[in-house]
N, C-alpha and C positions, 0 to 999 in steps of 0.2 A: 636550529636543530628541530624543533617542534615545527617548522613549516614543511619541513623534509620530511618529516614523518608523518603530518599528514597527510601530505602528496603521496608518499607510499600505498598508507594505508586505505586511505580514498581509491583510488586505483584497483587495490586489492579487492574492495568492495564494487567498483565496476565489475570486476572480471567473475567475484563470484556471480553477479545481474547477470551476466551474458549468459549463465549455460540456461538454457530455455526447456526448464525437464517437459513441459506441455510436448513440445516439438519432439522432442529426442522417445518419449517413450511412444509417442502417437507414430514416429516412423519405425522403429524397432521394434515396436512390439504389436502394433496392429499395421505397419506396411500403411500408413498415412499421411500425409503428409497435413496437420493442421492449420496450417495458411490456406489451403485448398475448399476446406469443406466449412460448414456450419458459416457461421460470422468471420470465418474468416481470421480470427485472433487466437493465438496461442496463450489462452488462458485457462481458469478452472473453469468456466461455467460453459465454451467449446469443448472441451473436455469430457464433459458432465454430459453435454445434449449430443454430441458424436460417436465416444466411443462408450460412455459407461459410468455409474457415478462412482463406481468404486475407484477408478482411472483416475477421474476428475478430483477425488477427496487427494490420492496420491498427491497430483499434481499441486493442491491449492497448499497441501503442508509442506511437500518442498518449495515451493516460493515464499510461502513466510519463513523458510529456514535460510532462504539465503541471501534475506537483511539480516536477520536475527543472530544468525551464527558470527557471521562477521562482527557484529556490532560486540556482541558478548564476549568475542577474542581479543576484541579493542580496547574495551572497559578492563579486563583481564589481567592482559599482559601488558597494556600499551599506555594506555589513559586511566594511570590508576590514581589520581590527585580527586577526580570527581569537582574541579574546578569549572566556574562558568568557560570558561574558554577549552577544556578538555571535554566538557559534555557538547559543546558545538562542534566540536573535530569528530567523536561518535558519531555522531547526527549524518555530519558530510560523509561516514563511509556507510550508513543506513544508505542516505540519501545516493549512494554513487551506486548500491545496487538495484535500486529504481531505477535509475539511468540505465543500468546494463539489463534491466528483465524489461525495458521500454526499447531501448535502442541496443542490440544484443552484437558485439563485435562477431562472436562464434557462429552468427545465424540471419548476415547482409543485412543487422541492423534491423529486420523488421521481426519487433517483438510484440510484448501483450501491454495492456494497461497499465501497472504498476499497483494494482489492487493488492498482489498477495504480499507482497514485499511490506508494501506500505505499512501493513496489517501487522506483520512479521516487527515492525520498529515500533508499532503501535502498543503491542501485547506486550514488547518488553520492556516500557516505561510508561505505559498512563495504562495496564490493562482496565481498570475500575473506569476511568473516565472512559475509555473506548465502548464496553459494555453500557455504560449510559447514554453514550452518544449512537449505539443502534439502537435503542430505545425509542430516541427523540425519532430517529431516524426513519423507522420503521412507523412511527405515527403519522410523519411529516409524507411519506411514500402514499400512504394511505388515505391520506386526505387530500393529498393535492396532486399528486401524478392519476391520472386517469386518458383512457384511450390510449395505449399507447402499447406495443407489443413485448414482454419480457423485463417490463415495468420493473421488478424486485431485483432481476439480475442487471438492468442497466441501471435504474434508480437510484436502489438503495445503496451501493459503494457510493455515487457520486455525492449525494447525500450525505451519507457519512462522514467521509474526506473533508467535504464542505464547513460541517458543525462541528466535527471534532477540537479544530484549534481552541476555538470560543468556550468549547466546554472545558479546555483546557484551561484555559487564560481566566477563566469564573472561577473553574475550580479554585487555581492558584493565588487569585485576588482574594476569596471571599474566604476560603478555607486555612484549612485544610477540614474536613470533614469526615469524620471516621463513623462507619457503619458497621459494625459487627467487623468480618475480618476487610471488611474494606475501609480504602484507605483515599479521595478525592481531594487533591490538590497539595502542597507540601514538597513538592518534584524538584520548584526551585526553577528560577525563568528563566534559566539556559535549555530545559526542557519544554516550557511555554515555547521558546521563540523557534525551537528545535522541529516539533510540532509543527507550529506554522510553516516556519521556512517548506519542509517536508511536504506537508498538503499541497502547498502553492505550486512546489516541483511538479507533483501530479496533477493536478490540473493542468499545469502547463505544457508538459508533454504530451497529455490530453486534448489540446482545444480543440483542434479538428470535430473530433468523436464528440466535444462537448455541444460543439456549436449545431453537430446535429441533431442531437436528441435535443435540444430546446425547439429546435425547427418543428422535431417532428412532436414533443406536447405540444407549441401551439399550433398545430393542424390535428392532432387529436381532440382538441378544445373548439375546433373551429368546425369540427365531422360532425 
């Protein structure tokens, strides 16, 4: 019965991935089509540099809403034991709408990164370690990406996604560690390994795009 459900609910989490709001508002409402113009990717940061940042803010909160919402319907109504095996079925319907905002059934498949989603599963179970882990992240950009065009908007997601597990997996090992209203690690390592699996998804769907931007830091290091 729990295998059934969460083949459902997984699913359910693709189809919310699929709807692609970058695409759907960039052609309804400024007549664009955003496969066409900027980079090319139906994300917040085309978005942002084609039609507008206020467009783009739209766009980047409904892509974390549509891990987020599914995931929180799951936990809700669906997976309410909070056991290591019902927080990995969560996880896989986060993780199914990564799938669907990367490879979009309603939009021939070609979608955007999987940043916003990502973010969207990230905020609603390690928000305190994900804030830590742009931190690191945001230093790590800084010091070591150089020459290289749109550096923070390609960078810095990759980066993050990268260190977040780790900062997860610290957290959970060393802590828990409480700082005023924050709260690092204590999540419990159906969360740690939830995390991981997650990142890995994004990269993975990624490598293409990954194995460029290494090309092109070291030829920016080589200029």
């Amino acid at each position: 019965m729990l295998l059934l459900t969460a083949i459902i609910t997984t699913v359910l989490g693709y189809l919310s991935g699929s709807v692609s709001y970058a695409i759907l508002i960039a052609k309804h409402i400024h007549g664009v089509e955003i496969r066409d113009v900027g980079n090319e990717n139906p994300g917040t940061a085309n978005v942002v540099r084609s039609i507008g940042r206020g467009w783009g803010s739209l766009v980047g909160i409904l892509d974390c809403l549509k891990a987020l919402v599914p995931i929180w319907l799951a936990e809700q109504f669906v997976y309410t034991s909070g056991s290591f095996v019902e927080t990995l079925a969560i996880f896989a319907v986060g993780g199914a709408a990564v799938a669907g905002h990367c490879k979009p059934l309603f939009h021939e498949f070609r979608g955007g990164k999987g940043a916003g989603p990502y973010l969207g599963i990230m905020v609603y179970f390690v928000i305190w370690e994900s804030l830590a882990t742009t931190v690191l992240a945001t230093i790590v950009v800084a010091l070591f990406v150089r020459g290289v065009a749109h550096r923070w908007s390609r960078w810095g997601p990759i980066v993050s996604i990268t260190l977040c597990p780790f900062v997860v997996i610290a957290a959970e090992a060393l802590g828990p560690f409480h700082m005023g209203p924050a709260t690092l690690g204590g999540k419990g390592w159906g969360v740690a390994i939830g995390v991981f699996a997650t990142a890995m998804l994004v990269l993975g769907l990624n490598y293409s795009f990954m194995t460029d931007r290494v090309v092109e830091l070291q030829d920016g290091r080589k200029a």
